[in-house]
N, CA, C and O atoms as a Tinker XYZ file with bonds, in Angstrom:
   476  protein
     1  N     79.158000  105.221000  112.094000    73     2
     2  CA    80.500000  105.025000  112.606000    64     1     3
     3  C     80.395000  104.818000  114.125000    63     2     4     5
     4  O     80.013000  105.748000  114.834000    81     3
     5  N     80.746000  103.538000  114.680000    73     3     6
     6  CA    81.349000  103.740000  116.162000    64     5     7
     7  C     82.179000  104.490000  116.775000    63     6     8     9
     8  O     83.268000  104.879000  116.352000    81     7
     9  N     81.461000  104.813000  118.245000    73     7    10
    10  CA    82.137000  105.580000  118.913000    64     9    11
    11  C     84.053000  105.338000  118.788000    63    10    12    13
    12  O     84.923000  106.197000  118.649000    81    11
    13  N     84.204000  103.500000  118.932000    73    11    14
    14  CA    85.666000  103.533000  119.019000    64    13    15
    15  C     86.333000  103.596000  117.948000    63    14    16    17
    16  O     87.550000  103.598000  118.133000    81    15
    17  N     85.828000  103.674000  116.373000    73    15    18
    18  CA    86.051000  104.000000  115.506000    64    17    19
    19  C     86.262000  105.560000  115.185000    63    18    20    21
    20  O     87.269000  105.944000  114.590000    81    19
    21  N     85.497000  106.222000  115.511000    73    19    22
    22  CA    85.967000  107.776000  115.622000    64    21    23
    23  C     87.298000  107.927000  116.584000    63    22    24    25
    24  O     88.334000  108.287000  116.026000    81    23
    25  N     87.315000  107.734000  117.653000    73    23    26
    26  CA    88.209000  107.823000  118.380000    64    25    27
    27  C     89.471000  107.795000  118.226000    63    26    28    29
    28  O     90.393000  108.491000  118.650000    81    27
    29  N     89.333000  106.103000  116.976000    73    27    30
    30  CA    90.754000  105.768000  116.325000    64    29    31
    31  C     90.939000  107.328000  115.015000    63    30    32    33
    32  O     91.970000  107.941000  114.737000    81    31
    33  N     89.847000  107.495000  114.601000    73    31    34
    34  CA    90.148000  108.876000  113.797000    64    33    35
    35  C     90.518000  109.934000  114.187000    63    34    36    37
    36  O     91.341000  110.460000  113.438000    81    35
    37  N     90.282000  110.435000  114.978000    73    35    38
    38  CA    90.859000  111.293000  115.740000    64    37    39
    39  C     92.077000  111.177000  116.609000    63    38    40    41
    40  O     92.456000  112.171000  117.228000    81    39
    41  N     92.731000  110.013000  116.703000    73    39    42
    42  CA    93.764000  109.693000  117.474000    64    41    43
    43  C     95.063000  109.299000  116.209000    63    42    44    45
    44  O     96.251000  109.073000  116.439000    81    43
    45  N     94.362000  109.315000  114.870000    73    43    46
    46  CA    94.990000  109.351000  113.639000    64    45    47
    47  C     95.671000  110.597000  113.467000    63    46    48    49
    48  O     96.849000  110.762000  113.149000    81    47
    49  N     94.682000  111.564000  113.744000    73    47    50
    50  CA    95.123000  112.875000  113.162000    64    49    51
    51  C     95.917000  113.283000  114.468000    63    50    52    53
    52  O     97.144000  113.330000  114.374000    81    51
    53  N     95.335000  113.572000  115.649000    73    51    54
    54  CA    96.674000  114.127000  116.614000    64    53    55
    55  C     98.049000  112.791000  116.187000    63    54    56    57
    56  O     99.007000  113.441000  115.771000    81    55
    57  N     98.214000  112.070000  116.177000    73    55    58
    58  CA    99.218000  111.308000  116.118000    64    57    59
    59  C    100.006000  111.960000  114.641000    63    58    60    61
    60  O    101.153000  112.406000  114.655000    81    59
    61  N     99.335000  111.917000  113.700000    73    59    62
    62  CA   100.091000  112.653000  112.131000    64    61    63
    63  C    100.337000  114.102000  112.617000    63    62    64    65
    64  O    101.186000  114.659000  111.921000    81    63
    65  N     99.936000  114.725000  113.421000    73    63    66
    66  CA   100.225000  115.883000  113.519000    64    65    67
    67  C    101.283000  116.452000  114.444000    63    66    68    69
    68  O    101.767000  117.584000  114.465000    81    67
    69  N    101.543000  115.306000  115.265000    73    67    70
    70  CA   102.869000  114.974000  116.256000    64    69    71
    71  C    103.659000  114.844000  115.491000    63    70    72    73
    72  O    104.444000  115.747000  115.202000    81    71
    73  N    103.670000  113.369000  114.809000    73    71    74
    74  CA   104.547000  113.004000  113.854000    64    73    75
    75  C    105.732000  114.158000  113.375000    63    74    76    77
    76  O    106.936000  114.194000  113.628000    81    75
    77  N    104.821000  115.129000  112.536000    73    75    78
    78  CA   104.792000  116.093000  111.396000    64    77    79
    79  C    105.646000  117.233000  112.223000    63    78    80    81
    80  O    106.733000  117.756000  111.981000    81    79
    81  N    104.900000  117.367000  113.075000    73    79    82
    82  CA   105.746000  118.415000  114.058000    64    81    83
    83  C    107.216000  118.036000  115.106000    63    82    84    85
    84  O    108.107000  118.874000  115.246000    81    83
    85  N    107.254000  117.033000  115.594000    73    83    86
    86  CA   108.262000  116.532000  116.217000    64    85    87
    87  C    109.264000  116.171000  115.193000    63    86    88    89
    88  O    110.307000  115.996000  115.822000    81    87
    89  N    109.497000  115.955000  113.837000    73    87    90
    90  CA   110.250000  115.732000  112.724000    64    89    91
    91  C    110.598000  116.722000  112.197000    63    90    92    93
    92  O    111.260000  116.748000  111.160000    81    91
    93  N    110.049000  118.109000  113.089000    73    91    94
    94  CA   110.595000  119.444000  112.175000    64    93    95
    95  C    111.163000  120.810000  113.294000    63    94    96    97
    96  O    111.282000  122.005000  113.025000    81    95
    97  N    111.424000  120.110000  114.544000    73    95    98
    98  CA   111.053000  120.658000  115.701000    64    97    99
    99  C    112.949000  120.183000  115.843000    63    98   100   101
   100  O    113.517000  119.106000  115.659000    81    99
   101  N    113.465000  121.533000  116.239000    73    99   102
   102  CA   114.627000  121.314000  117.128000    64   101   103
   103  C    115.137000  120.466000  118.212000    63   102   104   105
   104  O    114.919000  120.615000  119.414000    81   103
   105  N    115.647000  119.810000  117.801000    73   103   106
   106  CA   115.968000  118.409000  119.509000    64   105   107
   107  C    116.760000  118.747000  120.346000    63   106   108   109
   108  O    117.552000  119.630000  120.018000    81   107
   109  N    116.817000  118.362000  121.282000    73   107   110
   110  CA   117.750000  118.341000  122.201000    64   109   111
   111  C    118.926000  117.011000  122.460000    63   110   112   113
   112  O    118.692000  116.053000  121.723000    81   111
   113  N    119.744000  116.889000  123.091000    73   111   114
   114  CA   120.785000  115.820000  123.546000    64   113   115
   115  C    119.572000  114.759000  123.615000    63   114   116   117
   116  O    118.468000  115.052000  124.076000    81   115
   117  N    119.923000  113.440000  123.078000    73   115   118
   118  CA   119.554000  112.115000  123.938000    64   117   119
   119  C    119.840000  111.080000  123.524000    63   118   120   121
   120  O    120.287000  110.986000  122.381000    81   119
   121  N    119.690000  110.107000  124.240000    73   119   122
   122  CA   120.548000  109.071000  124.405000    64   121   123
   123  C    120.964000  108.070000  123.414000    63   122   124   125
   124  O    119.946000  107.467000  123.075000    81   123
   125  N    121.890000  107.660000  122.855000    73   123   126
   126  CA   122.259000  106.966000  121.656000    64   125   127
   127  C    121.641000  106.331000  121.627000    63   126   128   129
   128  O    121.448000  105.764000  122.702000    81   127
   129  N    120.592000  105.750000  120.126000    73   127   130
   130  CA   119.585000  104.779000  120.027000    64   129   131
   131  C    118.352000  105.389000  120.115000    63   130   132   133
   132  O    117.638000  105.348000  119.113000    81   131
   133  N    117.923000  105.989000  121.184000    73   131   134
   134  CA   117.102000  106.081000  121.482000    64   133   135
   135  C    115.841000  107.068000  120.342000    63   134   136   137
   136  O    114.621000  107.217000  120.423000    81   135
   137  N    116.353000  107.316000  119.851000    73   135   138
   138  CA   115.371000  108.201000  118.729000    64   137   139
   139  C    114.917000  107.186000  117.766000    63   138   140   141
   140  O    113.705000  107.095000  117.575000    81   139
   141  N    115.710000  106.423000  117.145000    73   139   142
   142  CA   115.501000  105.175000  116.752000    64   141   143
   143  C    114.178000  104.503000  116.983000    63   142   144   145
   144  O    113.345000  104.264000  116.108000    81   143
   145  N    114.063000  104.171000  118.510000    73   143   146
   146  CA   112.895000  103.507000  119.359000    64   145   147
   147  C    111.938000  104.695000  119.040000    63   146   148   149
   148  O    110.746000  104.388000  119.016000    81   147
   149  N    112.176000  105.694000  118.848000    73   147   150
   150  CA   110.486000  107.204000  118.841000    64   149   151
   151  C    110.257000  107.159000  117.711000    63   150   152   153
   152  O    109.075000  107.354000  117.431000    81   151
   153  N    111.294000  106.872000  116.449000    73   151   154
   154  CA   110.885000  107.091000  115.062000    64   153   155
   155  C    109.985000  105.401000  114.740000    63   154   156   157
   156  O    109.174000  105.326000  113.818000    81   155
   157  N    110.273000  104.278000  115.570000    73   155   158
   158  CA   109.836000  103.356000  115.347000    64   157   159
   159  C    108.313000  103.276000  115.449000    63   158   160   161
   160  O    107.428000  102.960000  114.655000    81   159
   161  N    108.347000  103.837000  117.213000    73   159   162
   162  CA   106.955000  103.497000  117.758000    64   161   163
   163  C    106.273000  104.875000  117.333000    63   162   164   165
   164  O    105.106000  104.875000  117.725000    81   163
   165  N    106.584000  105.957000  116.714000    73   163   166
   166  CA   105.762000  106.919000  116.214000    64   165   167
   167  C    105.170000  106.887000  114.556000    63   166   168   169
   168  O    104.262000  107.436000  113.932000    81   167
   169  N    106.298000  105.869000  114.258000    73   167   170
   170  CA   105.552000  105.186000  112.939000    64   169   171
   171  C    104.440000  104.003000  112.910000    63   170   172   173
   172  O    103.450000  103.890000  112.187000    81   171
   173  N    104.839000  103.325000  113.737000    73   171   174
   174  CA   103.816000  102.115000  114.256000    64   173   175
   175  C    102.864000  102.641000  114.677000    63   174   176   177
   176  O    101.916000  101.940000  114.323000    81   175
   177  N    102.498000  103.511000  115.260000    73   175   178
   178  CA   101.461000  104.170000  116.115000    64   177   179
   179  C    100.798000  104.870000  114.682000    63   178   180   181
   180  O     99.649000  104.428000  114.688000    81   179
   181  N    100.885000  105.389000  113.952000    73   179   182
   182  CA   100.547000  106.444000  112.941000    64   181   183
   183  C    100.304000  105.226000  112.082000    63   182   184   185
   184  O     99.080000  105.094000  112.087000    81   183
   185  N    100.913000  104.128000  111.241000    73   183   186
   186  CA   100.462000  102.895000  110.700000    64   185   187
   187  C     99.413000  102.089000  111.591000    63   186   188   189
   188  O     98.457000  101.486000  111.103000    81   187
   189  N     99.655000  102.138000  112.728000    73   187   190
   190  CA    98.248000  101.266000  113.259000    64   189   191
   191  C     97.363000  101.846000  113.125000    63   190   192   193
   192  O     96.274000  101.273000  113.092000    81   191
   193  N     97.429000  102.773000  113.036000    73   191   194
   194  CA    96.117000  103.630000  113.565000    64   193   195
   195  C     95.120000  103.846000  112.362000    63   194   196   197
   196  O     93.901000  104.018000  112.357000    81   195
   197  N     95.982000  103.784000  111.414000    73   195   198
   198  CA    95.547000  103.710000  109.902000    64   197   199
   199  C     94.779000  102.603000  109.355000    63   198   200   201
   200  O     93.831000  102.674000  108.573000    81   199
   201  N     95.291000  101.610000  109.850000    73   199   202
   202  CA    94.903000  100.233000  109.554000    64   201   203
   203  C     93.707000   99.857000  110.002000    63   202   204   205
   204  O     93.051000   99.093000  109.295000    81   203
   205  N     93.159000  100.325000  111.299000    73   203   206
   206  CA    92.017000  100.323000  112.549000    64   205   207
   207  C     91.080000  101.876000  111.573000    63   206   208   209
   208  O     89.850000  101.837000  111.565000    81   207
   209  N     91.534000  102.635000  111.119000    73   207   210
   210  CA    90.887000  103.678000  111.087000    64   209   211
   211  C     89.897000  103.652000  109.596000    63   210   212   213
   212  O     88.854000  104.276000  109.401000    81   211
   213  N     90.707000  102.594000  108.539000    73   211   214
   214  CA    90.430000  102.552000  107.380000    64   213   215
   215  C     89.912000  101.150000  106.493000    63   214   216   217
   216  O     90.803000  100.375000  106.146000    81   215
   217  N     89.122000  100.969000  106.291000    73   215   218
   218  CA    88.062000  100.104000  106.259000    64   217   219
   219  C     88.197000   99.069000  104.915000    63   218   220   221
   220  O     88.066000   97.859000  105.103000    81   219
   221  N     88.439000   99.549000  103.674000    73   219   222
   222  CA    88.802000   98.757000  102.195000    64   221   223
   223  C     90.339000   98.749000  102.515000    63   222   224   225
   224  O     91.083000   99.547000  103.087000    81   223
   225  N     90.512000   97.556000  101.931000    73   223   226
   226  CA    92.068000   97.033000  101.981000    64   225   227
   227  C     92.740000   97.975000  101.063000    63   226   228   229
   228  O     93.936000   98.239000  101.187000    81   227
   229  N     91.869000   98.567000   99.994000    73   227   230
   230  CA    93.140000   99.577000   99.073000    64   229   231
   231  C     93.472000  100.860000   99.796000    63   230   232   233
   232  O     94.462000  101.447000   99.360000    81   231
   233  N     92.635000  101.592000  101.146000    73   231   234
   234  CA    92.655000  102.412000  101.422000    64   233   235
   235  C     93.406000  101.976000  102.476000    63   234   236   237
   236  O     93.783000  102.963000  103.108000    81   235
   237  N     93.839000  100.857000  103.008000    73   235   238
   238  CA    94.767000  100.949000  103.986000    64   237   239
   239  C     96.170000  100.650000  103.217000    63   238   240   241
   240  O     96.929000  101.544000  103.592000    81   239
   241  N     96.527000  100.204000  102.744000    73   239   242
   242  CA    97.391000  100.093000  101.256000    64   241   243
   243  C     97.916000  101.402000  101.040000    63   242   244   245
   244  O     98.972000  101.807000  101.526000    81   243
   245  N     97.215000  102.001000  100.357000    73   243   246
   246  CA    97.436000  103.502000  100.089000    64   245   247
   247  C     98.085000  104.458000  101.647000    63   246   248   249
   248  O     99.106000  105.104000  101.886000    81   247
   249  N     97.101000  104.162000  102.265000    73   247   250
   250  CA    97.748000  104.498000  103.732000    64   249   251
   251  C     99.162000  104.254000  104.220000    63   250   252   253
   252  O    100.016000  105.108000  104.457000    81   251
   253  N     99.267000  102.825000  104.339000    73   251   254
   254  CA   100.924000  102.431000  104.464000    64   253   255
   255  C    101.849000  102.876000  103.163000    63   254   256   257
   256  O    103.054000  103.128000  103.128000    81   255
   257  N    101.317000  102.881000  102.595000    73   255   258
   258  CA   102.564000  103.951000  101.473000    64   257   259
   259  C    102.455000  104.683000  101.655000    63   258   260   261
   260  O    103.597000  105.136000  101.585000    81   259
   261  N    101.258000  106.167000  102.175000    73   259   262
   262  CA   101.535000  107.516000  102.656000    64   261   263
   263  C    102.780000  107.307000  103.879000    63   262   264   265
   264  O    103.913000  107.788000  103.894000    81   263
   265  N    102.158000  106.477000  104.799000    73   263   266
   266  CA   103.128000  106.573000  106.053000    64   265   267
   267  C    104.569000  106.377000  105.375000    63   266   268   269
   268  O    105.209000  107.289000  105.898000    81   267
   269  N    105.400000  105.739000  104.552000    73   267   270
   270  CA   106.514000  105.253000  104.163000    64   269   271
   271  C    106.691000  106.956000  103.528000    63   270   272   273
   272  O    107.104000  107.929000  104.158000    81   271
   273  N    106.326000  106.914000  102.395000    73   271   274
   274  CA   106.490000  107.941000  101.922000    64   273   275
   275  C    106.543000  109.384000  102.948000    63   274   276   277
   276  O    107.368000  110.168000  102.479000    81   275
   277  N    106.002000  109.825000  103.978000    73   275   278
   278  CA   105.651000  110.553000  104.980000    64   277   279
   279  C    106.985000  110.387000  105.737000    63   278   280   281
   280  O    107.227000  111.410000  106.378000    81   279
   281  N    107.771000  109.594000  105.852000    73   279   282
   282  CA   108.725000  108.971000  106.789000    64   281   283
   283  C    110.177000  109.217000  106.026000    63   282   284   285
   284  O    111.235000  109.577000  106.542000    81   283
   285  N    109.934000  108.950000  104.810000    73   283   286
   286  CA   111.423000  109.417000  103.821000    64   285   287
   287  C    111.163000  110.958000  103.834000    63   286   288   289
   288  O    112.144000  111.639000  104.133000    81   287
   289  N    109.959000  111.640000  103.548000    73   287   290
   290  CA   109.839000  113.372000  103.024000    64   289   291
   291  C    110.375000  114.041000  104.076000    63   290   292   293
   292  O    111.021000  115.088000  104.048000    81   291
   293  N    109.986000  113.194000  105.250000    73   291   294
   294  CA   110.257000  113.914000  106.557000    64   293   295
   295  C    111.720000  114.018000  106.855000    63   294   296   297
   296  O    112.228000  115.057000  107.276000    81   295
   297  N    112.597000  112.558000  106.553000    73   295   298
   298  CA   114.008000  112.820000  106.410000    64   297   299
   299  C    114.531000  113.797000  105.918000    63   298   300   301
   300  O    115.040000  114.760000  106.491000    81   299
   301  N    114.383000  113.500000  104.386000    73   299   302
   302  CA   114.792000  115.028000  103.393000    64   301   303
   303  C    115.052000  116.071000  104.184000    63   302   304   305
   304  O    116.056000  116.751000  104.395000    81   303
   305  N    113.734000  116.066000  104.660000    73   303   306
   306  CA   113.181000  117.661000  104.998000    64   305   307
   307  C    114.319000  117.757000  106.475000    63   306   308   309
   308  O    114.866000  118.813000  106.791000    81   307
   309  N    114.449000  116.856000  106.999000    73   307   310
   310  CA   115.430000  117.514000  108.134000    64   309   311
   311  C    116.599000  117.854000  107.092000    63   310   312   313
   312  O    117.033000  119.004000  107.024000    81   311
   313  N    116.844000  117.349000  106.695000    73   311   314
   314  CA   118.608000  117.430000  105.763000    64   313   315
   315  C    118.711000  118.729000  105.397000    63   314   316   317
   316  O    119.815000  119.256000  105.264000    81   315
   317  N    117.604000  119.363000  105.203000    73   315   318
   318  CA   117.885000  120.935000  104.800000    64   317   319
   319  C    117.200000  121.909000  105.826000    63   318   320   321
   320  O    116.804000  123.032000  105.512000    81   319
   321  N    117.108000  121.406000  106.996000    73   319   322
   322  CA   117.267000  122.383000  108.422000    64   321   323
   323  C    118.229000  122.839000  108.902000    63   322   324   325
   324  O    119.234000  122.229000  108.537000    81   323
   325  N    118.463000  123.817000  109.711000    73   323   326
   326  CA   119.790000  124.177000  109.974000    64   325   327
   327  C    120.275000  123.143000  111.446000    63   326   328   329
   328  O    121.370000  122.733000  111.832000    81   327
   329  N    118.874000  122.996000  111.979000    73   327   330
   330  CA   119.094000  122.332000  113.006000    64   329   331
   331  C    118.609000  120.694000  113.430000    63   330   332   333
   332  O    118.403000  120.320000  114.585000    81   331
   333  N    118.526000  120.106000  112.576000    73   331   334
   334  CA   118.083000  118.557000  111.782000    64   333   335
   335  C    119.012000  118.030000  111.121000    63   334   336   337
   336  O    119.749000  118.883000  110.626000    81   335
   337  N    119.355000  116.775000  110.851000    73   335   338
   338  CA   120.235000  115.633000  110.167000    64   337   339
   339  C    119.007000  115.254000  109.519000    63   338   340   341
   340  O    117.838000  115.295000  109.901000    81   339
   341  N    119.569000  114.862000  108.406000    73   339   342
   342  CA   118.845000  113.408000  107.560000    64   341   343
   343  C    119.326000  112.342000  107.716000    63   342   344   345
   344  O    120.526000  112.379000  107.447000    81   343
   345  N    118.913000  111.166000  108.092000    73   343   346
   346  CA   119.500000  109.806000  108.302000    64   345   347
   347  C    118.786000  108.763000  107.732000    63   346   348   349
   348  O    117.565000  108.723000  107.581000    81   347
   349  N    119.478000  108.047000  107.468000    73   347   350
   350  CA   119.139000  107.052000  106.418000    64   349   351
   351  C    118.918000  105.507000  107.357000    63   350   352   353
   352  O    118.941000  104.370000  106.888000    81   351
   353  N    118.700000  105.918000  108.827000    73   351   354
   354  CA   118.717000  104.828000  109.956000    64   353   355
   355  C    117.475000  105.181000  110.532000    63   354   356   357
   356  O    116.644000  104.358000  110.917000    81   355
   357  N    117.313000  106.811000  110.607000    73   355   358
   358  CA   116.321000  106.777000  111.319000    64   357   359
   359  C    114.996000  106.653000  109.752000    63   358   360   361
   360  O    113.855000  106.603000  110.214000    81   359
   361  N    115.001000  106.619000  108.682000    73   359   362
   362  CA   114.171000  106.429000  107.493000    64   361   363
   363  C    114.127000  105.000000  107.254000    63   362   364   365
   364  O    113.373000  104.621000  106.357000    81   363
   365  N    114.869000  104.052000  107.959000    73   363   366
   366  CA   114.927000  102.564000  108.150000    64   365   367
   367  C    114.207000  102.388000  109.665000    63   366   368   369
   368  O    113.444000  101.439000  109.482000    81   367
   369  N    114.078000  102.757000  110.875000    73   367   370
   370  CA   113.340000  103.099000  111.890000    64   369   371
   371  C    111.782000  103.158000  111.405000    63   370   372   373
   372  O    110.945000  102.255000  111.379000    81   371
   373  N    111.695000  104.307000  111.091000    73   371   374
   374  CA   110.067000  104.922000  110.356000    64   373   375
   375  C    109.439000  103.514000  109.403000    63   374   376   377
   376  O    108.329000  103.035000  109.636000    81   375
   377  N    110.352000  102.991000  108.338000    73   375   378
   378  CA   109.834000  101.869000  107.398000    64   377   379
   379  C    109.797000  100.919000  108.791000    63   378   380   381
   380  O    109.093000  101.432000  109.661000    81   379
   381  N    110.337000   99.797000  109.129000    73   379   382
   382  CA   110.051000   99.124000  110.313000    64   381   383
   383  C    109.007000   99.167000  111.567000    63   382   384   385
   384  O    108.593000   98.206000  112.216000    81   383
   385  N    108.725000  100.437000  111.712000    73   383   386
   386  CA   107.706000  100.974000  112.676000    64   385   387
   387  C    105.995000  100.246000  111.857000    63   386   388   389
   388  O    105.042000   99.628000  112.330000    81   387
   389  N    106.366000  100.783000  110.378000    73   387   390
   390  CA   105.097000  100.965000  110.130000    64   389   391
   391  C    104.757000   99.455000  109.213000    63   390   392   393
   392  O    103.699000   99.312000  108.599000    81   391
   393  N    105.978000   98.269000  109.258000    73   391   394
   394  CA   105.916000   97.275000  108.681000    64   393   395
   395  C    105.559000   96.496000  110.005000    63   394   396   397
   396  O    104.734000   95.583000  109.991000    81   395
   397  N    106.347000   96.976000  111.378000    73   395   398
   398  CA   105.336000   96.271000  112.684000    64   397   399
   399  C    104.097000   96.305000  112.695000    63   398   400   401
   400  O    103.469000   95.258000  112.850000    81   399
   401  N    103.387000   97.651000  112.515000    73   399   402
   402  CA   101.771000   97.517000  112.600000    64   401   403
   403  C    101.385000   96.737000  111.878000    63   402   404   405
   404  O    100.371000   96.104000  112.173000    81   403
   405  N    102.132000   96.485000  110.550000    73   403   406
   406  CA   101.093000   95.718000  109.539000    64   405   407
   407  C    101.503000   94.157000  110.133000    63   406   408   409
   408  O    101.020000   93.177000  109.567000    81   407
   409  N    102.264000   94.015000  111.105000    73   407   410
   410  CA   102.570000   92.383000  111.246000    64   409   411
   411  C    101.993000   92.225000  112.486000    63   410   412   413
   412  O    101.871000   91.068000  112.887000    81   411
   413  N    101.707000   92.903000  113.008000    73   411   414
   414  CA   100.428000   92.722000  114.416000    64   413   415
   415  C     99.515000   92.863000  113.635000    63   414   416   417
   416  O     99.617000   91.928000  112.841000    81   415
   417  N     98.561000   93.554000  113.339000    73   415   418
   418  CA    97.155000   94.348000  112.624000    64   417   419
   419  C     96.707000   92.737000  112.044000    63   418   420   421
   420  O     95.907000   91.923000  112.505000    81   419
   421  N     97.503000   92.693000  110.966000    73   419   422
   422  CA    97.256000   91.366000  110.063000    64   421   423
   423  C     96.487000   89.922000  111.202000    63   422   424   425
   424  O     95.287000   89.649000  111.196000    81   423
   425  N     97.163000   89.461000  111.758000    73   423   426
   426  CA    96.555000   88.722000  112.642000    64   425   427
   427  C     95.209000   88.401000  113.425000    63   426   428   429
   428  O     94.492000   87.411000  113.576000    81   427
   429  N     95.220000   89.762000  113.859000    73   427   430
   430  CA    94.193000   90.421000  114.392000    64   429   431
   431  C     93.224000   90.935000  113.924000    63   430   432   433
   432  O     92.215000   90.957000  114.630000    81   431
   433  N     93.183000   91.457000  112.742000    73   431   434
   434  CA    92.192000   92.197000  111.944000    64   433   435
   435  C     90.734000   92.053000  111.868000    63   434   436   437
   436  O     89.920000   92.965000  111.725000    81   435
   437  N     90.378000   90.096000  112.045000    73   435   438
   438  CA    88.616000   90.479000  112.418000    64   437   439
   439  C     88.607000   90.150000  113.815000    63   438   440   441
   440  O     87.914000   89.142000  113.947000    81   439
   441  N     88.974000   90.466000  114.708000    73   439   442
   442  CA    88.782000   90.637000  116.046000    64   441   443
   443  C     88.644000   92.137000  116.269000    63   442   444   445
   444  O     87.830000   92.767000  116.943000    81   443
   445  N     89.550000   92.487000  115.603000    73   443   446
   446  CA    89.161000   94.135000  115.670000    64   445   447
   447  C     88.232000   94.660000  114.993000    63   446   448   449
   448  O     87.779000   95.689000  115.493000    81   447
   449  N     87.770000   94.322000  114.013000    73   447   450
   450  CA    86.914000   94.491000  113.282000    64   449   451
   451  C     85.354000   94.292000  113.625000    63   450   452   453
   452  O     84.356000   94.914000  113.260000    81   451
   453  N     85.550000   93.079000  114.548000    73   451   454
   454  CA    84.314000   92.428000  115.126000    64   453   455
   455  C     84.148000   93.637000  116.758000    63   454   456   457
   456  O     83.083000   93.650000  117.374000    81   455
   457  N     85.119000   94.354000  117.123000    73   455   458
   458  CA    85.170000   94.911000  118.092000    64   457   459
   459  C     85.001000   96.191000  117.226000    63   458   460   461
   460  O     83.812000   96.376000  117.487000    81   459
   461  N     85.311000   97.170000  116.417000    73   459   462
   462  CA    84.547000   98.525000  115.652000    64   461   463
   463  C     83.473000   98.196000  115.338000    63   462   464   465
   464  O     82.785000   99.187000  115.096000    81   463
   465  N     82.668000   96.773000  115.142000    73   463   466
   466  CA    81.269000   96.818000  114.705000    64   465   467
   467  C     80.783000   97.017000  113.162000    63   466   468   469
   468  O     79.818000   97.545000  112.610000    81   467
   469  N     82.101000   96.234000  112.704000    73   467   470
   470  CA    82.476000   96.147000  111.461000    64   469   471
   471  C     81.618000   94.678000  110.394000    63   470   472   473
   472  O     81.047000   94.689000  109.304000    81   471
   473  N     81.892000   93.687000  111.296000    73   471   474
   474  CA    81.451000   92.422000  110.881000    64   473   475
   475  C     79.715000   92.325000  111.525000    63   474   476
   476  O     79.037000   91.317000  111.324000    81   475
């Protein structure tokens, strides 16, 4: 495994573990929209990272359906906090986030690939 290949693994797991925690974590006031843009780019970020991190096309596959799936459970799961909403905008946010990575990634894929030391 390459060095920048680990890196992306490990930048997998702190990122799922943000994710996981900031989705279960009390908020504060902010600005209309704007959570929207964090549920986007914290899904994109957690789908890219997947995509770079995981090597057979079924295992990145499987991956982007964890992230989707990961992104609705996480809704739910606010809906029955005392201090969390469930929204059905920000679970449209999370799907979009992680349908961006796959529409950059795709393009790119043996350039990056040729850059992990893959090809």
């Amino acid at each position: 495994m390459t060095k920048l290949l680990y890196i992306a693994r490990i930048l997998l797991l702190i990122v799922l573990v943000v994710v996981i925690w900031a989705s279960l974590k009390a908020t504060g006031n902010t600005l209309a929209g704007s959570d929207k843009i964090a549920h986007f780019m914290a899904y994109g970020a957690l789908a890219g990272l997947g995509l770079i991190s995981f090597r057979r096309p079924k295992n990145k596959a499987l991956f982007m359906l964890f992230c989707l799936i990961l992104g609705g459970t996480m809704e739910i799961l606010q809906g029955r906090l005392p201090h969390r909403v469930m929204g059905w905008d920000d679970m449209l946010a999370n799907a979009l986030g992680v349908l961006a990575a796959i529409v950059v990634y795709w393009p790119l894929r043996r350039w990056i690939d040729k850059i992990l030391g893959r090809v």
